[in-house]
N, C-alpha and C positions, 0 to 999 in steps of 0.2 A: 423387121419382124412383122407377119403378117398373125393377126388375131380375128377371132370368132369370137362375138361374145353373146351369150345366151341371158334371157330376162323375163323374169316373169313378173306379170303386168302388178302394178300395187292395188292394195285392197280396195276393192269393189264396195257398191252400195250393197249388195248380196250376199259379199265375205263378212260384212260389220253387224248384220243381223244374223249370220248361220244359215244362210239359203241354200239349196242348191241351184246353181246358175248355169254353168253346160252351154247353150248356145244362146239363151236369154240374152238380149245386149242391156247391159245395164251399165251405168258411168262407174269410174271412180269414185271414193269417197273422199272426205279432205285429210283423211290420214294418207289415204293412195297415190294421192295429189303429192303430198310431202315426200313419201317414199320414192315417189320417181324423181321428184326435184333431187334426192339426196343421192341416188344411183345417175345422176345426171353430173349434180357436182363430183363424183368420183369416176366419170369418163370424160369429162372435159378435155384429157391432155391426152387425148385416143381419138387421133381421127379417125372418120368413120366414115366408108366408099360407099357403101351400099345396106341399104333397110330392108327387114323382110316383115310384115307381121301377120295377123287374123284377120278375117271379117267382122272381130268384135269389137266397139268402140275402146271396152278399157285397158286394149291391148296396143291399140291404135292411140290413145289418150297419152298411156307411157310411155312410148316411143316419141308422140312430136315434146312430150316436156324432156325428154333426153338430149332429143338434135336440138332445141330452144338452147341450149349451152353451148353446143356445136359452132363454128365457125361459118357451117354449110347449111342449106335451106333446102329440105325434105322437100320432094315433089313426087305425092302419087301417080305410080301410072298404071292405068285403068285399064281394066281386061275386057272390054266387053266394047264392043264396034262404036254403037250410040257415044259411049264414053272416052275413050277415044278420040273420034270425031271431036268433040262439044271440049276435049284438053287439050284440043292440036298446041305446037308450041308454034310461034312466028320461026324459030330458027334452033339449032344446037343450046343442049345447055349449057350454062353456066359454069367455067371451074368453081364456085362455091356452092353447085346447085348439086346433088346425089337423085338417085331413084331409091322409092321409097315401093317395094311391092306387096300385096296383100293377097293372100289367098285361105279358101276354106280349106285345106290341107294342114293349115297352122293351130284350126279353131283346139276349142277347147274340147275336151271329152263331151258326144251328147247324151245328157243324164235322164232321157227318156220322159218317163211318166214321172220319176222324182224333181224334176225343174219347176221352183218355186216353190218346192216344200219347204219348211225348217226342218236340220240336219236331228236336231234332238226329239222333237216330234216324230222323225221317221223311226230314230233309234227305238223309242216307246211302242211305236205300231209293229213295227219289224224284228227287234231286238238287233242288242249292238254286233251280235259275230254277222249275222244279215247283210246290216246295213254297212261294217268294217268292207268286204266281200264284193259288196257292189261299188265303195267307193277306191279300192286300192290293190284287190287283188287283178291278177294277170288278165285274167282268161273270164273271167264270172260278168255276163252285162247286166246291168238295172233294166228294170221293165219298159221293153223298148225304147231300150239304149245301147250305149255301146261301151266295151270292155277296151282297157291301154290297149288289148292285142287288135283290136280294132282300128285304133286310134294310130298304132305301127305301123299297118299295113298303108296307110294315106298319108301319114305323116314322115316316112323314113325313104320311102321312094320319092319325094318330092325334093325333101335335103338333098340326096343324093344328086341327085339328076340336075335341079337349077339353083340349091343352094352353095354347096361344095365346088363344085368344079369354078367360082366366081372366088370363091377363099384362096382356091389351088391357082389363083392368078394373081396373087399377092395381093389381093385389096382384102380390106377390114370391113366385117360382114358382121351386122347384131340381129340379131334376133328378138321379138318384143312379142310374147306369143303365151301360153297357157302351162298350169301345172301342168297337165297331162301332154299334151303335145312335146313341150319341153322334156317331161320325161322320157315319150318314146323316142326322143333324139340320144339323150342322155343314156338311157340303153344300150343306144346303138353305138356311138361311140366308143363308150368306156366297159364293152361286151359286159355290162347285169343282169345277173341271173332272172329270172322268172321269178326265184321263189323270192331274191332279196327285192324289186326293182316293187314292191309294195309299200316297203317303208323308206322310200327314199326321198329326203324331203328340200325341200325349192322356196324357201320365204321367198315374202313376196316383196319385189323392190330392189332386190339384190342379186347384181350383175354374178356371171358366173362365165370364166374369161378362159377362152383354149390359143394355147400359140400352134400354128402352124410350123412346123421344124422336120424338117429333112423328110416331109411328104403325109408326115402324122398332124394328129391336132391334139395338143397335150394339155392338160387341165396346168390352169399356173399356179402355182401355189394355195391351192385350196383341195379340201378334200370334204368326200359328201356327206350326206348324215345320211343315218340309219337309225334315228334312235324318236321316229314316230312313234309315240304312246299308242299299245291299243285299245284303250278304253276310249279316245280321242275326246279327253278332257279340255273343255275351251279353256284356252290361251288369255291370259289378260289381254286385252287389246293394247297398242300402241299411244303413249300420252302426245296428242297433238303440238302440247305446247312444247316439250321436248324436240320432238321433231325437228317444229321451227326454228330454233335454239341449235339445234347442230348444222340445220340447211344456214345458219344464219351466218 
């Protein structure tokens, strides 16, 4: 059985304060750190042929504490000549060595002039239908930013073309990439409407697995939420100590 599995990166130093982050790179925090150790111990017994992720560190951060459980040793390979050069290998890899690839295709939504605001602060300048609009509807972008259907258009021809067709060869393919990104795949996939693919929601930390079967790629026993609040009431945050009590 050949699997795709989708992941969006664990909480951010930007998620734990209510920021908006977009292409900002900012780390993990140590709840995010945890949540990828625990999406890590729950793919352990899923080997994994091939990596894809972002340009953004903490998307990049969850993915090597993923393969860090793995068997196999992630090895990025670099797009750009200089680098390249400077990662030549002495010879073939390793059968326990995978490619590990990154690209700005994967990134996250860019949130324009909103990157580095607090979310609740904008809510107060802006009001909440406003600032709902710019962070989840279709088509509507934040002030020189960019809208999911933006986000589609870079992110769903890239699957297509070098992510897919490496699934459709029977190897197990993860993805370690963003709400929004992740969503325009998730779209595309599982044909979501426009008007629902706003409240569609991606905790963070928590793999979300398709089997490849007779040419499809079929969600496995899970099914999606749609039950985004819209007032977008924070969330208690995650107890760290917990956490480590279930990683444990």
């Amino acid at each position: 059985m050949t699997y795709l599995i989708l992941l969006r990166h664990g909480e951010s130093r930007w998620n734990m304060v209510n920021k908006f982050t977009g292409w900002v790179d900012v780390p993990l925090s140590e709840v995010g750190v945890h949540e990828a150790l625990i999406a890590a111990a729950h793919l352990e017994g899923l080997k994994i042929d091939v990596a894809f992720t972002s340009k953004l560190t903490r998307a990049q951060e969850t993915l090597l504490l993923v393969l860090a459980r793995q068997a196999y040793t992630g090895m990025f390979m670099h797009d750009t000549v200089k680098e390249k050069r400077w990662a030549k290998h002495h010879g073939k890899r390793e059968s326990n060595e995978i490619p590990i690839y990154s690209d700005l295709a994967l990134n996250e939504r860019y949130y324009g002039d909103l990157q580095g605001r607090n979310k609740e602060t904008a809510r107060k300048t802006y009001g909440e239908k406003q600032v709902f609009l710019w962070r989840r509807s279709f088509a509507i972008r934040p002030p020189g930013g960019e809208s999911l259907q933006d986000v589609c258009k870079r992110t769903i021809p890239y699957f297509e073309k070098t992510i897919l067709p490496i699934v459709q060869s029977k190897k197990n393919v993860i993805i370690s990439a963003h709400g929004n990104s992740l969503r325009a795949i998730i779209k595309h996939l599982d044909s979501i409407s426009d008007k629902d693919i706003p409240l569609l929601e991606l905790p963070t930390g928590k793999p979300l697995i398709y089997k490849y079967v007779r040419g499809k790629l079929v969600k496995e026993k899970q099914e999606h939420s749609f039950t985004r609040p819209l007032d977008w009431t924070v969330t208690k945050k995650p107890d760290v100590k917990k956490l480590k009590k279930r990683h444990a």
